[in-house]
C-alpha positions, 0 to 999 in steps of 0.5 A: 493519485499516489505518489511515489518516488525512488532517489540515490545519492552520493553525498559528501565525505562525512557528510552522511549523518548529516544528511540523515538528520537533514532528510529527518527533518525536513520530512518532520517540518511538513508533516511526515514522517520516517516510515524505515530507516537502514544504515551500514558502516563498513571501510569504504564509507556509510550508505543507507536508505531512508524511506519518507512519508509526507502529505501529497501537496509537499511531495514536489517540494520535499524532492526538490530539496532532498536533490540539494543534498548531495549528487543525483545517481538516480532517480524515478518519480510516478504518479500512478491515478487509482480513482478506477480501481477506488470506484472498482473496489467501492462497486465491489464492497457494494455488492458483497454487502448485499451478498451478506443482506441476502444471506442474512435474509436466507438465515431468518427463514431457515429452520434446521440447525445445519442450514443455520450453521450453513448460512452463518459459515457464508455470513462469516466468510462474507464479512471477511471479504467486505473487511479486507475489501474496507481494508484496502480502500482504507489502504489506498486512501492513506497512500493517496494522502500520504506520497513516499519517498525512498531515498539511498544515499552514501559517501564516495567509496561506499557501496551505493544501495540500489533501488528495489522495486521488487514489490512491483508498485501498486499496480502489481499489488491491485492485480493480486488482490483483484485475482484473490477477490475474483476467486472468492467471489466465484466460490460465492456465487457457486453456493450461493446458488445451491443456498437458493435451492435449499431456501 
């Protein structure tokens, strides 16, 4: 499950650096970390957005404590279950990398230099695809490991910065990636049968 949460708050006149070093803090005494940090000063008061990264077993704590520091504008908390895209993913790398164990056995019996240069051409965007697919299983297991917090947060008076979801979560993130995959593979699958022929 990766967890993922999104809170604005308002916090005490002159209270914001304090509120900043306190956040800091706490996310560093359990093990995370500050993933980006963004202030801006103008007349009417600081306001910033913190974003924190802690391990998932100390998400509901570090969120309860990040509501004691000032008042609750808004918030969004999810948990959002990968294990069938992680399982889709790991069938996917399975089979690319049989793909590539084909190709290469294609290569051992191929004779001229232009069938080679074909064959390792597909070798190589194989291995890309197996590379990008290891990429994004190592990718998902660090966002499962590790849940984010976003925190905007501003003095009375200050523009209070609003939450973007325009990355659209993680689910908007698999669709792509998914679709990218699908296209290649299509590709794949396409000369893959002409290799076969030629073989």
């Amino acid at each position: 499950v990766i967890k993922t949460a999104a809170l604005a708050l308002e916090v005490d006149r002159g209270a914001y650096d304090r509120t900043l070093t306190l956040m800091t803090t706490k996310a560093a005494g359990l093990g995370g970390y500050v993933a980006q940090s963004t202030t801006s000063r103008s007349d009417g008061g600081p306001s910033g957005t913190l974003v924190v990264r802690v391990p998932a077993p100390q998400f509901d704590g570090l969120l309860a404590d990040l509501r004691k520091l000032g008042e609750v504008i808004s918030e969004d908390s999810r948990g959002t279950d990968v294990t069938g895209q992680q399982a889709d993913l790991e069938a996917r790398l399975r089979s690319v990398q049989a793909t590539r164990d084909r190709l290469s056995a294609v290569l051992a019996q191929t004779d001229t230099v232009e069938e080679i240069l074909a064959v390792q051409d597909r070798i190589t965007s194989v291995q890309t695809e197996i590379e990008q697919l290891q990429g994004q299983l190592a990718t998902m297991a660090d966002q499962v490991a590790m849940a984010s917090i976003t925190v905007s947060f501003a003095e009375p008076g200050a523009d209070q910065v609003r939450i973007d979801d325009g990355d659209r979560g993680v689910g908007g993130a698999w669709a792509d990636a998914r679709r990218r995959f699908g296209d290649g593979i299509e590709g794949l699958v396409s000369w893959s049968g002409s290799a076969a022929v030629v073989a």
